[in-house]
N, C-alpha and C positions, 0 to 999 in steps of 0.2 A: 504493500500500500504506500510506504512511506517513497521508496522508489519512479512507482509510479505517480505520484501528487510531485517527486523533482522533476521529474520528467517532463511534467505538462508546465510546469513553473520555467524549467531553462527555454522549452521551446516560446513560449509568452511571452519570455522576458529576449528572448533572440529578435523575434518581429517586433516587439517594442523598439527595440535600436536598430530593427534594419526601416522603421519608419521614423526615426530620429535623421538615421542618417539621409533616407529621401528629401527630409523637409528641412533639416538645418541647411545655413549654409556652408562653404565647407570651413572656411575660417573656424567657425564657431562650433562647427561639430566635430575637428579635430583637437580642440581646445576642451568641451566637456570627455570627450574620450580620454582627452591625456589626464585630466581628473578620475577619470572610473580607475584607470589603469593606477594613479596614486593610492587611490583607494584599497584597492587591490592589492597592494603594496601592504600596505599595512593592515588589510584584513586576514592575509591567508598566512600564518603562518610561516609553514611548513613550506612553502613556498620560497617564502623570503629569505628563510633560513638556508635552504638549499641551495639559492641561487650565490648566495652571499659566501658560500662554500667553495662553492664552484668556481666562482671568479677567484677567488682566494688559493685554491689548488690550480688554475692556470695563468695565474698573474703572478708567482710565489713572492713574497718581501715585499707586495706593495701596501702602502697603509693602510689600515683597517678603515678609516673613513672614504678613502679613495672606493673602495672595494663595496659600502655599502652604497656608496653616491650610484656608483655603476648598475651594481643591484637596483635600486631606486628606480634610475634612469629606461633598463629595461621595460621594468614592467610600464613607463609612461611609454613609451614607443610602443611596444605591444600595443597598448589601446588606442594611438594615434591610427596603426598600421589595421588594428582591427576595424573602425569607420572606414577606412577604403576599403577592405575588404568586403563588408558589408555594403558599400555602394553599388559594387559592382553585381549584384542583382538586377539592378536598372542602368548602370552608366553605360553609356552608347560606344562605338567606338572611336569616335573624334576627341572623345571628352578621356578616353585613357590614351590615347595617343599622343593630347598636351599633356598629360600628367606624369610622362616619363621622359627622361632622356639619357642615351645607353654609350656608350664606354665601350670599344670593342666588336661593335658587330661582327666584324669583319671575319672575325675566327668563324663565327655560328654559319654567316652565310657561305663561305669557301665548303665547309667542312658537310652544309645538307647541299651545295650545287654536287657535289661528288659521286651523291646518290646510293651512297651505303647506310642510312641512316645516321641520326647524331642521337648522343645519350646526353642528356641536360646534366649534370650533375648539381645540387645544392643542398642547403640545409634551410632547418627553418630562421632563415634570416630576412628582416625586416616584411613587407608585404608580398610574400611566396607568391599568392595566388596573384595576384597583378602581374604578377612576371610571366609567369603563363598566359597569361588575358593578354597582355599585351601582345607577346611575338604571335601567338594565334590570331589578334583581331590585325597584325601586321600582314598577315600573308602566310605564315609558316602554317606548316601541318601538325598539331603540338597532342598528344598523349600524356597525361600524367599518370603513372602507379601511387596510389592513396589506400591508405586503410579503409573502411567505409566506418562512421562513427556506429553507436550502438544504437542512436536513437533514428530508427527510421525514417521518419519526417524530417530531420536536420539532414540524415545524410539526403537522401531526396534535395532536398532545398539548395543543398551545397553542387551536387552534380546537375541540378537544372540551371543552378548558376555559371557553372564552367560551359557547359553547353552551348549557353547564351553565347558567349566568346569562340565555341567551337570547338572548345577542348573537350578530347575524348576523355571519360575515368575510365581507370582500370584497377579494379580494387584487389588490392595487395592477397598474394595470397591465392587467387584466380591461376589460372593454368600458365606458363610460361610462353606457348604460344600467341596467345596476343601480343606479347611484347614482340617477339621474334619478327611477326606479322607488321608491328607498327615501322621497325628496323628495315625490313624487309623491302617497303613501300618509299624507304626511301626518307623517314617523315621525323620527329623528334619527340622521344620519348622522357619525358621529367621526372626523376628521381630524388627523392631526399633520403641523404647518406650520414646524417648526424644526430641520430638516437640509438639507444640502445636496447634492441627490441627481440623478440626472439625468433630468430629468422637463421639461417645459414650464415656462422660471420667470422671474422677474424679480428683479433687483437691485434690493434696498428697505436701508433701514436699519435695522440690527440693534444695540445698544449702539452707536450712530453709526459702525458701519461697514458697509458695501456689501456684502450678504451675497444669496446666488443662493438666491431663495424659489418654492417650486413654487405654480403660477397657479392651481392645481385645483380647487381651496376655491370662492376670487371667482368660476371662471368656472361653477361651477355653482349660485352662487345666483344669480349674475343671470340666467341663464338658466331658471333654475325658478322665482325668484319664494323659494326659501327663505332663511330668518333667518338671520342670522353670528350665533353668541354663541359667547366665550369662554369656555374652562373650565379649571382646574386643581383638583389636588389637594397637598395638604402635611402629611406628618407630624408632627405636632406636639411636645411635649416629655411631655404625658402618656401618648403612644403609639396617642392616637387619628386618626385625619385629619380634616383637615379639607379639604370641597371649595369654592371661592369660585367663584360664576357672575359676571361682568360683565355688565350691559347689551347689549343686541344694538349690534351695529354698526350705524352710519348709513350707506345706500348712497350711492353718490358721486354727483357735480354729472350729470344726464341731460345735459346737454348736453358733458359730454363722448364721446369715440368706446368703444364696448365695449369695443376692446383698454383704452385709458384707465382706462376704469372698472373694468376688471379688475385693472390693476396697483394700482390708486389702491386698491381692498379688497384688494388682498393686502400693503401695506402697511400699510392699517387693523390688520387682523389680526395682524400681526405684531408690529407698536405694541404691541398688548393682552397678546401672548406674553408681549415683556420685562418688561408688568408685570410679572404673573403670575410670574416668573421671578428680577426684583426681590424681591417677598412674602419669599423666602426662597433668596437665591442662592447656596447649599451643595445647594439639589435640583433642580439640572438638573445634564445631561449634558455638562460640561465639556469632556469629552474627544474629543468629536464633532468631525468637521474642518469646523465651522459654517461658516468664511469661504475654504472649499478653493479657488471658483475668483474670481476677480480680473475688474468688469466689462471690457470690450473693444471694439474697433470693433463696434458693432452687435452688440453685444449689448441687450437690451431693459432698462432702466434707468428705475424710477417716476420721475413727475412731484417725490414728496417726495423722493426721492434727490437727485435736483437739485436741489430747493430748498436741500437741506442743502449742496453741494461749492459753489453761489455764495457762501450767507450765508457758509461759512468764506473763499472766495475772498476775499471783501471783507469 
């Protein structure tokens, strides 16, 4: 019961702000968001605490005030980034097309004129979903892998949203062939590479600590033949985004074994996250239990991870 009465409460209170964000303007409606997000800061705990951890285990020796400022700062960007997300229910494509401007294209379009597919790589930094809306309502052919939420009307609401923009979902966990499929056609599949989830994965390093990364990405470009490129988006201070492409990744030494080569790009990949995540570290998601499980006997552990536990060994 209790359950179901959060359930009809989150989803009420979701169409409450996604008709706040219709009708404020956006000035003003990324200004009460960066409030909720304050808010939020200080209501959840468990949250705050974690986050504040986190930055603190990949910032090592910085001041503790610097570290909750950061903290802080997240969770107000979160809710700036959540109002655009939420707009784009109804925003048009003209209206996200001035809302961004990108950094790089140049890698993304080289890399889908090629016609092997590209794999999107990122995490969840600053307004995810907009970066997908955007190259989609540009012209690209865009696919994201997503979990689907628990709450079926939300996730509903969420994939009629991407839709709107053109974006295919493809919910995590779904058969591998879709993906292969979207690869195959030529077209860009979007990935986020920066939780720790239970999925097929390997211990890479993450702000130089040992973090459990899902192999999914590496193993379906080497298998298909398609592009790693990085991608992020970041709000900026005049309230536009900005999105920065990286250079496609370089595929690893052939002479190593596939499983190899797979960890070896999923730690490429991930390398390229923390920049992206450096750019501006108040917009990612702090709060994530990013380093939840600890490697183990046999557990799968990249080649750079070890590089890294000798060089500090010695």
């Amino acid at each position: 019961m209790k359950r179901t009465v959060r359930r009809i409460f989150t989803l009420l209170l979701i169409y409450i702000l996604i008709f706040a964000a219709r009708v404020l303007p956006r000035r003003w409606g990324l200004a009460l968001f960066t409030g909720l997000g304050s808010l939020a800061y200080r209501i959840f705990r468990k949250d705050r605490e974690r986050a504040i951890e986190n930055i603190a285990r990949a910032f090592p020796g910085t001041d503790p005030l610097i570290v909750q400022a950061i903290a802080k700062g997240s969770f107000k960007v979160l809710g700036r980034n959540a109002f655009d997300a939420l707009r784009l229910v109804f925003l048009s494509r003209d209206r996200v097309m001035r809302l961004c401007r990108v950094e790089g294209e140049e890698h993304l379009r080289t890399a889908s004129e090629e016609g092997n597919g590209v794999i999107a790589v990122t995490g969840h930094i600053g307004c995810w979903e907009l970066l997908a809306a955007y190259f989609s309502d540009k012209g690209y052919k865009v696919s994201v892998i997503a979990r689907d939420l628990r709450d079926g009307r939300l996730n509903e609401l969420l994939v009629s949203m991407r839709k709107r923009h053109g974006i295919v979902s493809v919910p995590r966990g779904s058969s591998a062939i879709t993906g292969y499929r979207v690869l195959r056609r030529g077209e860009i599949l979007g990935m986020l590479l920066d939780q720790d989830i239970d999925v097929d994965g390997v211990f890479v390093p993450f702000f130089g600590v040992p973090a459990h990364t899902p192999r999914g990405a590496a193993a379906f470009a080497l298998r298909s033949g398609a592009t790693v490129v990085p991608v992020a988006i970041h709000i900026q201070p005049d309230r536009l985004h900005r999105i920065t492409v990286l250079p496609r990744l370089e595929i690893p030494d052939g002479n190593l074994s596939e499983e190899q080569r797979i960890d070896e790009l999923t730690r490429l990949s991930t390398e390229a996250i923390e920049r992206l995540i450096r750019i501006y570290p108040q917009q990612w998601v702090w709060f994530h239990e990013r380093w939840r499980k600890r490697p183990g006997p046999g557990d799968r552990v990249s080649m750079g991870q070890k590089r890294e536990e000798q060089a500090r060994f010695h």
